[in-house]
Phi, psi and omega in degrees: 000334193295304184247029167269353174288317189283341172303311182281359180272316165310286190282356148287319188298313190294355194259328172287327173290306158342293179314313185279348198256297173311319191335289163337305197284359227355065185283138157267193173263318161296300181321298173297347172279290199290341195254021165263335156275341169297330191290315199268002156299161141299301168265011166086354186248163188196142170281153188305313172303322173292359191276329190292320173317301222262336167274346175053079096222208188267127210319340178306297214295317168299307170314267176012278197283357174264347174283337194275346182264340157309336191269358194252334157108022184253041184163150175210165213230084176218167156334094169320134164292345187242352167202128193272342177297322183282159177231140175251139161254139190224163178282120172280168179308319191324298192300327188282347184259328181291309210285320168292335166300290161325306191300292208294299179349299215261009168261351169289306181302181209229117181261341184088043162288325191309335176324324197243141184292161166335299173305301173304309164330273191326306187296333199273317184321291173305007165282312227263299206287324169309291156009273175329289198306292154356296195245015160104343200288326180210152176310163189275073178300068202343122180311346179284341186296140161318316184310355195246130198230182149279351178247344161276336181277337186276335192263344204234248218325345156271326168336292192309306144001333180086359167250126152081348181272352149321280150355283174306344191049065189256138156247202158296348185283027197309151180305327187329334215281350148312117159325083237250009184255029187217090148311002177209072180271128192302141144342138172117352208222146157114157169295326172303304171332308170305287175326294213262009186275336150318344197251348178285000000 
């Protein structure tokens, strides 16, 4: 129990600093979640249902946060031209511009990793990715794929854990899955990039 305690105590400190790294932008973390995978489409646009799939939560909650970014003008919402039942969400320049701000804010920030050596990461990730695989959340994948970071397997392995992710509007697909110590990391790279890569 000592360390399903501490997992979830890590992922409330890192969720706070995330939250507090986002603020300036006036960003949630779903929020910032949703306009980075659009950001990471080819056309900046994705139906809303699939958005919810590929964030693995529940469509309100993408309705939610696509409505508060629409209203900021960092997305609109219209009707596909090839099926009229989908509704698209698409990224405005605005939106392309708050989701590039943000990215660099949270690869600046300081999560407390820096603490642990090269080596010491890489164990916690592989620790962390044991978990995961275990209880179903993702296949036993080679430690080398972009999905895997140390601060998305410790925030989506407490998650599985039952705490606070909801709260957060989190699924697995967190932006984390980015290397957060390379501010100008190419488009293409990171888990969402992994997610949205159907879309290109």
């Amino acid at each position: 129990m000592a360390a399903v305690t501490s997992v979830m105590r890590v992922q409330q400190l890192l969720l706070a600093r995330i939250e507090a790294a986002l603020q300036p932008y006036g960003l949630t973390f779903a929020a910032y979640e949703a306009l980075r995978l659009l950001a990471f489409t080819r056309s900046g646009s994705m139906p809303m249902g699939k958005m919810g799939e590929r964030l693995m939560v529940h469509p309100a909650s993408v309705t939610n946060a696509i409505r508060r970014l629409e209203q900021r003008g960092l997305v609109e919402r219209h009707t596909s031209a090839q099926d009229r039942r989908v509704v698209l969400a698409t990224i405005t320049d605005a939106g392309r511009a708050v989701a590039r701000d943000a990215t660099t804010a949270l690869n600046r920030a300081d999560f407390g990793l820096q603490a642990l050596s090269g080596d010491e990461t890489a164990q916690l990730t592989s620790m962390l990715r044991h978990v995961r695989v275990a209880v179903g959340d993702i296949a036993d994948v080679p430690v080398g794929s972009s999905l895997f970071s140390a601060e998305r397997s410790v925030i989506r392995a407490s998650a599985l854990l039952g705490r606070d992710a909801e709260r957060f509007g989190m699924g697995p697909a967190v932006v984390l899955g980015q290397d957060l110590t390379e501010v100008s990391r190419p488009v293409g790279h990171g888990a969402v990039a992994d997610l949205a890569a159907g879309d290109r």
